[in-house]
C-alpha positions in Angstrom: 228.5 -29.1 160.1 226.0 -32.0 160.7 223.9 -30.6 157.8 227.1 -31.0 155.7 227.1 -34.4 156.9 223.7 -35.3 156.3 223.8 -33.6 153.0 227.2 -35.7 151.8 225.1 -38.9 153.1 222.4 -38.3 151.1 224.2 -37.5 148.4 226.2 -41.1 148.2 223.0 -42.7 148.7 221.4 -41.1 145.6 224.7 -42.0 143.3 224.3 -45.7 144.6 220.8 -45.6 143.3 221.9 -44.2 140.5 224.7 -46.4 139.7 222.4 -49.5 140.3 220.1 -48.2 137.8 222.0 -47.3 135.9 224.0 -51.1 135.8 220.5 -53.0 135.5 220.1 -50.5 132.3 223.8 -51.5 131.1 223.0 -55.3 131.1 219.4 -55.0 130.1 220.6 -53.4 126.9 223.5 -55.9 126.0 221.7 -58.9 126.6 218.8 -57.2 124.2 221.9 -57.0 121.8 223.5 -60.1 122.0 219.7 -61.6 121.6 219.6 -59.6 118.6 222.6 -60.8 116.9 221.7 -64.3 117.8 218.3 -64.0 115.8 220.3 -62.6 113.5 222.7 -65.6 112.7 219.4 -68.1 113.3 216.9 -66.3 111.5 217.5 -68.5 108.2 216.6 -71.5 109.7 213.5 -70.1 111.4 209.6 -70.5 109.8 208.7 -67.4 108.2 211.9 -66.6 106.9 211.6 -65.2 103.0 214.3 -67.7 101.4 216.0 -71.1 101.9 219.0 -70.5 104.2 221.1 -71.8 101.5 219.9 -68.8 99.3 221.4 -66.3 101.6 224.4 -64.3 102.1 225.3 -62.4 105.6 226.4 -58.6 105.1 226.0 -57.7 108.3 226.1 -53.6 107.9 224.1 -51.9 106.4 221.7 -54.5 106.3 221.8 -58.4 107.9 221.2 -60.4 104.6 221.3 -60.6 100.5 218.7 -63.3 99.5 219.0 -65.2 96.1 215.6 -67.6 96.1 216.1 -70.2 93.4 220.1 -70.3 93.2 220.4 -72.9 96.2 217.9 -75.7 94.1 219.6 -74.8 90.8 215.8 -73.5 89.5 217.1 -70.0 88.5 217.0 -66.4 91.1 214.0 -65.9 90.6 214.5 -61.9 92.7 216.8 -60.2 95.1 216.0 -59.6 98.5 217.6 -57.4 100.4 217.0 -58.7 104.2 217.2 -56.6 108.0 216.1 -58.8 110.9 214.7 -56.8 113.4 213.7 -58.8 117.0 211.7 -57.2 120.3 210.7 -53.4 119.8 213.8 -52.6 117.6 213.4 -50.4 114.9 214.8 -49.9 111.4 218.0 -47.2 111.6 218.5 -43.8 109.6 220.7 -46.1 107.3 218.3 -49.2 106.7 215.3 -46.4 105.7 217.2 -45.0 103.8 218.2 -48.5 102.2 214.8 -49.5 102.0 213.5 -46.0 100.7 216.0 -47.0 97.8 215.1 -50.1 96.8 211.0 -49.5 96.9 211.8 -46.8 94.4 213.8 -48.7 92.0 217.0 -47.2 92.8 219.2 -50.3 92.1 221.6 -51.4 89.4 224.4 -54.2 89.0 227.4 -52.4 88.3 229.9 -55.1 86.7 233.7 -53.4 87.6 237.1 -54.7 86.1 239.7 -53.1 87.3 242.7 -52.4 85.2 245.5 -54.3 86.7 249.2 -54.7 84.7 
């Protein structure tokens, strides 16, 4: 009976731990998100960024940006980028690889579509 007792003790004490941990985790990980998705929306206006901020659209998914350099000035798009910000130790997904993969190997086209509409 009092090793029952001991044994339920211990038990509780180790899901405490546990659930501590496993909280400090939980907000660890959302403020590295939120961080990200703030670099995200400020990462045009930061040095180092590839285009004027006014050449850029937000896409969000699959990647973070669609860069036109030359079209804010009026001097012509000059290229197309296509843009992931990535802050900290984050990597780029499945997805975005596969994105990038794409685009290094010339797998691109602009595909004009009208739809019928009567």
């Amino acid at each position: 009976m009092l090793g029952k007792k001991f044994g339920t003790i211990e038990l509780k004490s180790k899901f405490d731990s546990l659930l501590k941990e496993g909280r400090k985790d939980a907000v660890k990980r959302s403020r590295a998100v939120l961080s990200g998705q703030m670099a995200e929306q400020i990462a045009p206006f930061l040095n180092g960024f590839p285009c004027n901020p006014s050449d850029v659209r937000f896409v969000g998914k699959p990647l973070d940006f669609i860069g036109f350099p030359g079209a804010g000035d009026g001097s012509g798009i000059k290229e197309i980028l296509f843009i992931e910000v990535k802050t900290g130790n984050s990597a780029l997904s499945a997805r975005e690889k596969e994105i990038k993969e794409a685009v290094e190997a010339g797998r691109v086209r602009y595909v004009e579509y009208n739809p019928e509409i009567e």
